[in-house]
PDB file of the backbone (N, CA, C, O) and the ligand in Angstrom, with CONECT records:
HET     ZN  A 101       1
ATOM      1  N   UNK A   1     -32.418  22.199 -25.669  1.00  0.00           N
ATOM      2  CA  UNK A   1     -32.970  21.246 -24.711  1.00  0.00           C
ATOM      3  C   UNK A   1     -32.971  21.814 -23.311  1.00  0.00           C
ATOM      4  O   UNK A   1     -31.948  21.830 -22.626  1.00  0.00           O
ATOM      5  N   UNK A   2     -34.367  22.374 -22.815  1.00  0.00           N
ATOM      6  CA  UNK A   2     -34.094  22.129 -21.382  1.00  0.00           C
ATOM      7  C   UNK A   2     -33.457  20.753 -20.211  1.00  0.00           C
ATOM      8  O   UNK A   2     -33.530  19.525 -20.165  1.00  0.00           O
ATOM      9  N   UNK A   3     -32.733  22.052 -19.251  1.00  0.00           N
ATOM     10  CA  UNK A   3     -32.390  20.734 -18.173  1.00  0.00           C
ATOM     11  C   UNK A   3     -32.943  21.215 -16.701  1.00  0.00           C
ATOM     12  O   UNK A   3     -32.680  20.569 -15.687  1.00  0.00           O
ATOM     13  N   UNK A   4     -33.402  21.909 -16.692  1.00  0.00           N
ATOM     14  CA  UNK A   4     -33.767  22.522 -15.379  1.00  0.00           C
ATOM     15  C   UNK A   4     -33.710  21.195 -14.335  1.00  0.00           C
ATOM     16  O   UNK A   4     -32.916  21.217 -13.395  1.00  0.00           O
ATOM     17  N   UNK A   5     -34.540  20.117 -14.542  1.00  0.00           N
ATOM     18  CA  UNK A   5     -34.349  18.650 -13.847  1.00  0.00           C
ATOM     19  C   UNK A   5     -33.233  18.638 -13.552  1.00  0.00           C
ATOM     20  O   UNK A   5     -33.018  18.840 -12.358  1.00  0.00           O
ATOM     21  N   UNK A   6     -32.163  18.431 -14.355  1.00  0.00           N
ATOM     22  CA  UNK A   6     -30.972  17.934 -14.153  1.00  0.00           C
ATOM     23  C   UNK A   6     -30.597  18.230 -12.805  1.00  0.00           C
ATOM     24  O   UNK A   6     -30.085  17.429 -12.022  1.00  0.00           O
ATOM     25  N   UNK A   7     -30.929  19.633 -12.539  1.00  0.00           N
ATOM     26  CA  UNK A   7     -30.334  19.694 -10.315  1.00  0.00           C
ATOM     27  C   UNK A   7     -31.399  19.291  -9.921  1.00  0.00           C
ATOM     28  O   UNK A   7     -31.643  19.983  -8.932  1.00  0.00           O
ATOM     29  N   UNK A   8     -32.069  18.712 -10.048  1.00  0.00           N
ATOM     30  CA  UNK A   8     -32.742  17.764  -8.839  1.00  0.00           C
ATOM     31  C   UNK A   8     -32.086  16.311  -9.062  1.00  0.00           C
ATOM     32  O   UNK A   8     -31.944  15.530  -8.122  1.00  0.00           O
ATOM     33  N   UNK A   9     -31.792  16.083 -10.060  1.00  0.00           N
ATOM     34  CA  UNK A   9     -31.156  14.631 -10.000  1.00  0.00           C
ATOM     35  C   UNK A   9     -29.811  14.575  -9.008  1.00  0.00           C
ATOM     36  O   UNK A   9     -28.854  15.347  -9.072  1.00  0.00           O
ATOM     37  N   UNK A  10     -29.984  13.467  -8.077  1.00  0.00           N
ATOM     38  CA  UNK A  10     -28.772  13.021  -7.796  1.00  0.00           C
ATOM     39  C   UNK A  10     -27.733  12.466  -8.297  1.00  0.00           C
ATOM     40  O   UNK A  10     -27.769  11.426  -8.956  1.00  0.00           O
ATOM     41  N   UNK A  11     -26.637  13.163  -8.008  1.00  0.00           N
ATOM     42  CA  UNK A  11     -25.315  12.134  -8.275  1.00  0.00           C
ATOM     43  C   UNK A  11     -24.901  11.007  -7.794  1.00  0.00           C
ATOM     44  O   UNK A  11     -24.862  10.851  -6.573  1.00  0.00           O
ATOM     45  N   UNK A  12     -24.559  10.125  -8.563  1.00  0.00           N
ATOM     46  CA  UNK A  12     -24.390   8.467  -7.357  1.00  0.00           C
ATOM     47  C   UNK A  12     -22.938   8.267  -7.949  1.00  0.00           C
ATOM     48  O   UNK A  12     -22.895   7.905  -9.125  1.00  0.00           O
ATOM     49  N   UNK A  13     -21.587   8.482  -7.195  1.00  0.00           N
ATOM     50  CA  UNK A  13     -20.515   7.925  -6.839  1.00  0.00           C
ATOM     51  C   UNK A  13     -20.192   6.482  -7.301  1.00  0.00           C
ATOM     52  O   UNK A  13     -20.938   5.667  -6.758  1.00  0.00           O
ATOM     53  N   UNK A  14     -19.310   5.950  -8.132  1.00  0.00           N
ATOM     54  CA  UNK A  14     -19.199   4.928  -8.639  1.00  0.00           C
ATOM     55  C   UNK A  14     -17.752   4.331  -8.633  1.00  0.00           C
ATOM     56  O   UNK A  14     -16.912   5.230  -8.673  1.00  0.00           O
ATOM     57  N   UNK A  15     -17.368   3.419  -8.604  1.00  0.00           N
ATOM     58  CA  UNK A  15     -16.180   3.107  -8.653  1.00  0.00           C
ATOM     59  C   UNK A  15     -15.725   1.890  -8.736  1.00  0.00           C
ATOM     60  O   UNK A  15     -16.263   1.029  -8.040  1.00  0.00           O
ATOM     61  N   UNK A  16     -14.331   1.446  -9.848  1.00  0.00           N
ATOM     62  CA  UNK A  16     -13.765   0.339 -10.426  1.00  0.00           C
ATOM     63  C   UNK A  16     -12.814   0.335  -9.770  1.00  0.00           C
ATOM     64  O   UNK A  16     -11.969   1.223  -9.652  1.00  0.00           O
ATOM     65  N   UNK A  17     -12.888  -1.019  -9.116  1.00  0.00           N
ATOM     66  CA  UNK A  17     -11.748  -1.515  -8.298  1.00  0.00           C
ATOM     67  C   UNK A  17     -10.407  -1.753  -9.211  1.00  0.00           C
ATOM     68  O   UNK A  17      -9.286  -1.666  -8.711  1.00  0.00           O
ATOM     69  N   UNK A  18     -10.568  -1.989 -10.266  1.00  0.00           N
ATOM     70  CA  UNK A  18      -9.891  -2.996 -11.454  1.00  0.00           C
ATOM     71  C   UNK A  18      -8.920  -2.077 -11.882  1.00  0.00           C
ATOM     72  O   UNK A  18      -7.699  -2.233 -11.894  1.00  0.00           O
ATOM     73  N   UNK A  19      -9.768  -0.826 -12.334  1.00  0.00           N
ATOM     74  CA  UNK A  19      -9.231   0.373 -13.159  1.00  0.00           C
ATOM     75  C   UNK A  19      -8.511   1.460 -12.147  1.00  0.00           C
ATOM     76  O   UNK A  19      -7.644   2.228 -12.565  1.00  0.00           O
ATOM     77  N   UNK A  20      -8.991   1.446 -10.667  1.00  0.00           N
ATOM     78  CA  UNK A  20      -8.785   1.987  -9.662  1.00  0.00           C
ATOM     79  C   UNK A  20      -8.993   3.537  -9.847  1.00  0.00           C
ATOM     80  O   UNK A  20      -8.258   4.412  -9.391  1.00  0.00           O
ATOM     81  N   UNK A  21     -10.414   3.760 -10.787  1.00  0.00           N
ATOM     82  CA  UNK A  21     -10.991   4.948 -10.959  1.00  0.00           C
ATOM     83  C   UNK A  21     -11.953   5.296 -10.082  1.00  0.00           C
ATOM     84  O   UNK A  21     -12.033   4.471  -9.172  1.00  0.00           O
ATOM     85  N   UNK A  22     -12.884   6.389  -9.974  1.00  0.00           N
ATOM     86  CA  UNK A  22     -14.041   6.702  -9.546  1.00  0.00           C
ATOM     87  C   UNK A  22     -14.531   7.618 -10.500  1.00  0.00           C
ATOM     88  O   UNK A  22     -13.858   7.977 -11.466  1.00  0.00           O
ATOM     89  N   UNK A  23     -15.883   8.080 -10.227  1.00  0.00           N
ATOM     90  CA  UNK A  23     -16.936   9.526 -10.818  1.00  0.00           C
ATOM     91  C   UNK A  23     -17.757   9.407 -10.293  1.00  0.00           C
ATOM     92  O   UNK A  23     -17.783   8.626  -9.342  1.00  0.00           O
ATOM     93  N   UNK A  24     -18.905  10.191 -10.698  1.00  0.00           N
ATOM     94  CA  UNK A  24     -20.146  10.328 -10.484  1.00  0.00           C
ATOM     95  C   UNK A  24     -21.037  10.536 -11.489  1.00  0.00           C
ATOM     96  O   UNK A  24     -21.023  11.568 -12.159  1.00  0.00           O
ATOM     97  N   UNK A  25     -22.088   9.337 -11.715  1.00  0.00           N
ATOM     98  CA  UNK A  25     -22.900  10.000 -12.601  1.00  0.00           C
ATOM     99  C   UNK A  25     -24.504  10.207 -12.113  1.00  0.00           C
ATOM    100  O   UNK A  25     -24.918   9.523 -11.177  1.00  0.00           O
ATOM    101  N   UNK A  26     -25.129  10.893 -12.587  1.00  0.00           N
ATOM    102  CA  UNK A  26     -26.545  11.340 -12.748  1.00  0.00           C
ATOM    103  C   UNK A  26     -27.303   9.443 -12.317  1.00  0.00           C
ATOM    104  O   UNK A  26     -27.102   8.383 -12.910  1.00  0.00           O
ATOM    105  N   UNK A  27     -28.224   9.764 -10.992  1.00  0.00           N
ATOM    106  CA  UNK A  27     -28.816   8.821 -11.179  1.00  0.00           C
ATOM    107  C   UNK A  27     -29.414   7.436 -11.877  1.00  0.00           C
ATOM    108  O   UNK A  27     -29.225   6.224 -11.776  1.00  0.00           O
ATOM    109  N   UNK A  28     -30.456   8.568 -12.838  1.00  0.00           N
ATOM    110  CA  UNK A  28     -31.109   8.087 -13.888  1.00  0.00           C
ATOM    111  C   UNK A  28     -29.834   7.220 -15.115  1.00  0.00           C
ATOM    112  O   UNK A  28     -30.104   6.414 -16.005  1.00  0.00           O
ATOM    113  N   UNK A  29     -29.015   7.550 -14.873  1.00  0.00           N
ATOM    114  CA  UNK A  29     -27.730   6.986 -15.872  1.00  0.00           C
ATOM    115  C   UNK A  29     -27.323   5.757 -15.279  1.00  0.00           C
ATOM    116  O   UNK A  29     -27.490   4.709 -15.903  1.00  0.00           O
ATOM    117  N   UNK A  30     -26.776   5.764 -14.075  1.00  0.00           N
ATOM    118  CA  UNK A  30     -26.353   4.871 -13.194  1.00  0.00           C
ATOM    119  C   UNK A  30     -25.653   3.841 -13.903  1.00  0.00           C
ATOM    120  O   UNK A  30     -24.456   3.671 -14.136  1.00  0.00           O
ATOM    121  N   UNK A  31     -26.982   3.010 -14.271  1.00  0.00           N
ATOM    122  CA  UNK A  31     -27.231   1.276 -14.808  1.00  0.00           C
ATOM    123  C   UNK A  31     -26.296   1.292 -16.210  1.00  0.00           C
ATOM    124  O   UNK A  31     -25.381   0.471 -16.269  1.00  0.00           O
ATOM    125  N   UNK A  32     -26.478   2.081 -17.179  1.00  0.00           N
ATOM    126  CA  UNK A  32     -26.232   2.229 -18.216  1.00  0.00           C
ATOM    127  C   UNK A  32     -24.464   2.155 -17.946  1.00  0.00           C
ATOM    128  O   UNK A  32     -23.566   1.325 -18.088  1.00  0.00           O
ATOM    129  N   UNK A  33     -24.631   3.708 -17.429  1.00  0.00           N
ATOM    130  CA  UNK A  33     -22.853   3.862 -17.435  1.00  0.00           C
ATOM    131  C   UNK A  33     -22.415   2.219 -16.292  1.00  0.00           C
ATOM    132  O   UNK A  33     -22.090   1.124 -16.750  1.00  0.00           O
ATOM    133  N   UNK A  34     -22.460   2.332 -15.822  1.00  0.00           N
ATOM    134  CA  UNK A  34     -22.067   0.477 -14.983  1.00  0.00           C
ATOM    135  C   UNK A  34     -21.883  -0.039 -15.980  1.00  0.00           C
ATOM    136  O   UNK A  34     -20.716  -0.218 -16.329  1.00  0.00           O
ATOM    137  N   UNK A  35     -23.137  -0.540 -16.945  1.00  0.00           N
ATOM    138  CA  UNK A  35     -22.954  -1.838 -17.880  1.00  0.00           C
ATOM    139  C   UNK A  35     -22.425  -1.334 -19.152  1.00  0.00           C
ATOM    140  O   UNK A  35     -22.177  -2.201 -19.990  1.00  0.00           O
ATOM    141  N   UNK A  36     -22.188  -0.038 -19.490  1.00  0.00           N
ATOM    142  CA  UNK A  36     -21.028   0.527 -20.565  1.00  0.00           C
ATOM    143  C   UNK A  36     -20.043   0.020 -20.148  1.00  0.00           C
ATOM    144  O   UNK A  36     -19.431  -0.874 -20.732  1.00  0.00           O
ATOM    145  N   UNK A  37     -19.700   0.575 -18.938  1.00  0.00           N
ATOM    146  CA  UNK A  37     -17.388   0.693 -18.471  1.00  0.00           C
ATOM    147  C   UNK A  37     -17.880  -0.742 -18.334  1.00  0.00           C
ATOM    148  O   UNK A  37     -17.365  -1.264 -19.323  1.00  0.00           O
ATOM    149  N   UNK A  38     -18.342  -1.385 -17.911  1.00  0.00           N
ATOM    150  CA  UNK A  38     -18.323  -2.923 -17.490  1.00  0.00           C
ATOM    151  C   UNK A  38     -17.950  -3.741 -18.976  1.00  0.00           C
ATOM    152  O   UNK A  38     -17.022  -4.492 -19.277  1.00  0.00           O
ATOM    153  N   UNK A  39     -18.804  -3.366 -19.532  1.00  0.00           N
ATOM    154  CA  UNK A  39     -19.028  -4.635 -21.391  1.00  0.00           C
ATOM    155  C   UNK A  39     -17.493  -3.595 -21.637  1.00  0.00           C
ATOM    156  O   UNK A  39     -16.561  -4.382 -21.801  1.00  0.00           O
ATOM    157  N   UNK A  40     -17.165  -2.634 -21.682  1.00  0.00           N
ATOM    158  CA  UNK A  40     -16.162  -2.057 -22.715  1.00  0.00           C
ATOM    159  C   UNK A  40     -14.808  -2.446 -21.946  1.00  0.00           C
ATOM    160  O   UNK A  40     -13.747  -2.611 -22.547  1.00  0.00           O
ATOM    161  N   UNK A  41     -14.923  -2.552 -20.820  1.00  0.00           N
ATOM    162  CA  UNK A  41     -13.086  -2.843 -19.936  1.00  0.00           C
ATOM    163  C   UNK A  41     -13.160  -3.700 -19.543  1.00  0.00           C
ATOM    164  O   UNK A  41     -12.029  -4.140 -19.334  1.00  0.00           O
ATOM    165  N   UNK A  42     -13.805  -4.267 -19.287  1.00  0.00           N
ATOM    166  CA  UNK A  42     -13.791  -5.609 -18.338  1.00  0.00           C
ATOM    167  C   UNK A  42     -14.926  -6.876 -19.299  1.00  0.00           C
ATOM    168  O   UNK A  42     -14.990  -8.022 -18.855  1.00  0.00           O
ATOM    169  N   UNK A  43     -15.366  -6.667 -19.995  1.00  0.00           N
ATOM    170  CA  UNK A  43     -15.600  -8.328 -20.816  1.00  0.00           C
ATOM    171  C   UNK A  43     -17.172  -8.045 -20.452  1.00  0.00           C
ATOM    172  O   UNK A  43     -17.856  -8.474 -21.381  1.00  0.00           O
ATOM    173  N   UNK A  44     -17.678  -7.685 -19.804  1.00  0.00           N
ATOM    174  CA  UNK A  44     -19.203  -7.780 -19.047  1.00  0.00           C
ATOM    175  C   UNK A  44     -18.917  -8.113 -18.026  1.00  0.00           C
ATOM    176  O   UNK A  44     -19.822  -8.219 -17.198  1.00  0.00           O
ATOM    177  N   UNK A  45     -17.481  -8.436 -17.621  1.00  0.00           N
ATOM    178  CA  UNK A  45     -17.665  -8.862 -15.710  1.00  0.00           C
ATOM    179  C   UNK A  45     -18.127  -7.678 -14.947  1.00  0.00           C
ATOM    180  O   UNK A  45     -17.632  -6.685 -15.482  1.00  0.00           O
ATOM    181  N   UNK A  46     -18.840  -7.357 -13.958  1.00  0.00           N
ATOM    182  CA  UNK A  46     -19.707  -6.421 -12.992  1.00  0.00           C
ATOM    183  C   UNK A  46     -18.305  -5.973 -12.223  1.00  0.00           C
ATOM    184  O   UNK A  46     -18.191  -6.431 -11.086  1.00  0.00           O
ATOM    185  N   UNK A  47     -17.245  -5.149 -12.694  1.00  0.00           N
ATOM    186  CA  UNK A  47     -16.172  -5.082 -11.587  1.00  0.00           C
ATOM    187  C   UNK A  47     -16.615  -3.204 -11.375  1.00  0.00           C
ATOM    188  O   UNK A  47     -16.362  -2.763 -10.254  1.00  0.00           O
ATOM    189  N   UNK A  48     -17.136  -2.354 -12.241  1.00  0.00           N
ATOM    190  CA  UNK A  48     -17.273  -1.357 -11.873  1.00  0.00           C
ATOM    191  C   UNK A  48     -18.704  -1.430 -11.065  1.00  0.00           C
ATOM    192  O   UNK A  48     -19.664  -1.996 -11.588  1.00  0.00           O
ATOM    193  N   UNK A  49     -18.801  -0.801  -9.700  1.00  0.00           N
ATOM    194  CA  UNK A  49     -20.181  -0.688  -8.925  1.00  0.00           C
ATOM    195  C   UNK A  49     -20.594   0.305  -8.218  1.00  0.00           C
ATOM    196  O   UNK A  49     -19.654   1.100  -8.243  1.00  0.00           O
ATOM    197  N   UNK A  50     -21.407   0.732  -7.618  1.00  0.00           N
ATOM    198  CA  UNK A  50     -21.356   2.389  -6.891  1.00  0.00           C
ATOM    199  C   UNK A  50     -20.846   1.854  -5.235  1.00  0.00           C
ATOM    200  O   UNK A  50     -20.893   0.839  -4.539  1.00  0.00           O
ATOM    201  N   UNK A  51     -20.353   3.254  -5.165  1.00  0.00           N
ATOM    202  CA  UNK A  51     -19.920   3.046  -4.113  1.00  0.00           C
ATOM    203  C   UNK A  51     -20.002   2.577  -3.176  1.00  0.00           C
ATOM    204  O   UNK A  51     -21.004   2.951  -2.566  1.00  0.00           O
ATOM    205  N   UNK A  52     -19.087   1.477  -2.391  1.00  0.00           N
ATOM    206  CA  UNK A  52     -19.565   0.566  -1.293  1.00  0.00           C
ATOM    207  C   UNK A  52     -20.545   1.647   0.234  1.00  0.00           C
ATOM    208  O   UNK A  52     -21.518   1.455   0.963  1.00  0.00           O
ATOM    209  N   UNK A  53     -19.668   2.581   0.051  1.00  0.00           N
ATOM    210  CA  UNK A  53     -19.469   3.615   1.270  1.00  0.00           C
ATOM    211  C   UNK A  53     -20.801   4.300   1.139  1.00  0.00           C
ATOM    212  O   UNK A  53     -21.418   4.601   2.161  1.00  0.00           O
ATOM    213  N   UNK A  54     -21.355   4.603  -0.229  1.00  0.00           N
ATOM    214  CA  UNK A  54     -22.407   5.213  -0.381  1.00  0.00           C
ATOM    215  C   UNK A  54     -23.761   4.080  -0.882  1.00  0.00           C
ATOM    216  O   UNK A  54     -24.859   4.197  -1.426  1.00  0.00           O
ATOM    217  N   UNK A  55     -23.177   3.314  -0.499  1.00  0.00           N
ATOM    218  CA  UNK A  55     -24.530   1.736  -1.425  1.00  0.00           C
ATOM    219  C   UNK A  55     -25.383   2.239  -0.102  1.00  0.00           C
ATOM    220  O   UNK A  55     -26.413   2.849  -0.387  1.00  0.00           O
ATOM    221  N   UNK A  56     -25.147   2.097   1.068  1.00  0.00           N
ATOM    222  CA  UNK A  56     -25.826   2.187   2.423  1.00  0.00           C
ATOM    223  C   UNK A  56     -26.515   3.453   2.333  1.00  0.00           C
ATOM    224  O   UNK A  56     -27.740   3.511   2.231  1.00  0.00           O
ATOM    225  N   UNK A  57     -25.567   4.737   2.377  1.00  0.00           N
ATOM    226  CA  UNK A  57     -26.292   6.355   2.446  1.00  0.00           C
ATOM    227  C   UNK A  57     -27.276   6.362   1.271  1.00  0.00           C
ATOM    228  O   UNK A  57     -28.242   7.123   1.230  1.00  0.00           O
ATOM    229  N   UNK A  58     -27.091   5.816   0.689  1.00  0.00           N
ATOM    230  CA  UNK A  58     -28.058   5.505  -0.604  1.00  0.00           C
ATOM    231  C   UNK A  58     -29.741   5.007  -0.409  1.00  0.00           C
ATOM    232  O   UNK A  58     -30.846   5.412  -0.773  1.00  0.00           O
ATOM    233  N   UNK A  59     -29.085   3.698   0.526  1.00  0.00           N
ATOM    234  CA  UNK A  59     -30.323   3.019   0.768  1.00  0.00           C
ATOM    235  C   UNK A  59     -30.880   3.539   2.206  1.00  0.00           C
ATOM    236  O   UNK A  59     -31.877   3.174   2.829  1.00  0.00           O
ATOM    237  N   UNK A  60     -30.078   4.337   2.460  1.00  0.00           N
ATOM    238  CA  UNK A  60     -31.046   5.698   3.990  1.00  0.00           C
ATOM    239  C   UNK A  60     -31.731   6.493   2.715  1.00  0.00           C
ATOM    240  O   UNK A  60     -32.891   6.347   3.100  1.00  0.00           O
ATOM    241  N   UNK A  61     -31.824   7.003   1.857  1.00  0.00           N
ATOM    242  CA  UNK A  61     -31.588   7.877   1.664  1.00  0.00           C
ATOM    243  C   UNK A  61     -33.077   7.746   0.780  1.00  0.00           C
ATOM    244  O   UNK A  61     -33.909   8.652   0.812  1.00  0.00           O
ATOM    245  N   UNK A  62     -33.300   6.293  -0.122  1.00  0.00           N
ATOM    246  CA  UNK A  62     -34.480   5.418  -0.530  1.00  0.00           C
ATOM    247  C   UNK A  62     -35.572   4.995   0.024  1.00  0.00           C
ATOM    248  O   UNK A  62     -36.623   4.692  -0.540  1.00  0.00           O
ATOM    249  N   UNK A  63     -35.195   4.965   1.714  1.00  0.00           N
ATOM    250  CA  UNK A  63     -36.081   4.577   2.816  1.00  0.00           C
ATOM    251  C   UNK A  63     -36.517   6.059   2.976  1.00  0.00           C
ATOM    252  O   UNK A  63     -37.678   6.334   2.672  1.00  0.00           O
ATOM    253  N   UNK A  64     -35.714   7.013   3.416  1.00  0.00           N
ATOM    254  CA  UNK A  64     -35.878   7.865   3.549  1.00  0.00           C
ATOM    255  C   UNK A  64     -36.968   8.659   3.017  1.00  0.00           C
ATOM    256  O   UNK A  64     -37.878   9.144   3.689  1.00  0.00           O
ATOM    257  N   UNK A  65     -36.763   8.787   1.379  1.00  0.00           N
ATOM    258  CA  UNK A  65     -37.754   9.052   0.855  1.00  0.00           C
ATOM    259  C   UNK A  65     -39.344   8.638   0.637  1.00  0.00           C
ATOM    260  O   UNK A  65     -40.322   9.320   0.331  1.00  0.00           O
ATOM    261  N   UNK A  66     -39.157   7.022   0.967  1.00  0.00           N
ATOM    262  CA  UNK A  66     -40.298   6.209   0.878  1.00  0.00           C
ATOM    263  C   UNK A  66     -40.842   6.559   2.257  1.00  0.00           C
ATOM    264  O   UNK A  66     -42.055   6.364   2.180  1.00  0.00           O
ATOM    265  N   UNK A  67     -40.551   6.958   3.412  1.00  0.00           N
ATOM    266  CA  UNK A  67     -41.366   7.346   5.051  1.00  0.00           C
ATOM    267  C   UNK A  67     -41.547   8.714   4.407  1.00  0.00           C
ATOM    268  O   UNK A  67     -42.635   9.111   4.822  1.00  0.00           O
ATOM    269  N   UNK A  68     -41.065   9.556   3.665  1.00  0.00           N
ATOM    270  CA  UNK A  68     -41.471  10.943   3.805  1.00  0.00           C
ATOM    271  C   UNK A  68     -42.845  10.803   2.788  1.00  0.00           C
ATOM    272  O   UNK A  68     -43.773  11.601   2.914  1.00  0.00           O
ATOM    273  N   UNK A  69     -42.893   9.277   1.368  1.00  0.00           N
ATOM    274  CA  UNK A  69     -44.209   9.631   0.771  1.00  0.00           C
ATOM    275  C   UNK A  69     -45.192   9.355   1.182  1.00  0.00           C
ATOM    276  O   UNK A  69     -46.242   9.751   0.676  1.00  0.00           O
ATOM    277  N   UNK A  70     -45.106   8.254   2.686  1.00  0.00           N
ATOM    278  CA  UNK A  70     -45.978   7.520   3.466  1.00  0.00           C
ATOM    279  C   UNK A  70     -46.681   8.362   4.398  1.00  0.00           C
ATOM    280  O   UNK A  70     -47.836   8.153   4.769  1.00  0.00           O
ATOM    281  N   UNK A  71     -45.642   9.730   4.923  1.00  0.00           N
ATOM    282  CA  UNK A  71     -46.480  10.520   5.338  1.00  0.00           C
ATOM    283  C   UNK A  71     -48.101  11.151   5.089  1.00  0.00           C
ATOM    284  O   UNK A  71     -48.546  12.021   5.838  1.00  0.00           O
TER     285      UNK A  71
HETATM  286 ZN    ZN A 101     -13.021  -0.610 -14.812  1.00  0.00          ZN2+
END
């Protein structure tokens, strides 16, 4: 299987308050891994979320990209 993609994907920072873990996974994963650790440790409650610190650099980062396709 090629991955050549795989380094262009971003990593997005995640973290359970509950479990008092963190990681990072691959963008495109994000949702999935959230609602995995979420349904498997916690019942389906939403306690794992990406990072508070990076929810913002995130959403520069979304804008960001959306003014550079508007160019
Ligand atoms: Zn957890």
């Amino acid at each position: 299987m090629a991955s050549d993609t795989d380094e262009d994907v971003p990593d997005v920072p995640i973290v359970c308050s509950e479990c008092e873990t963190t990681s990072r996974v691959p963008l495109p994963e994000l949702e999935a891994t959230l609602a995995r650790h979420n349904d498997r440790r916690h019942g389906g409650d939403p306690v794992a979320e990406v990072d508070p610190d990076l929810a913002d650099t995130l959403a520069d980062l979304v804008a960001e990209d959306l003014q550079l396709l508007d160019e």
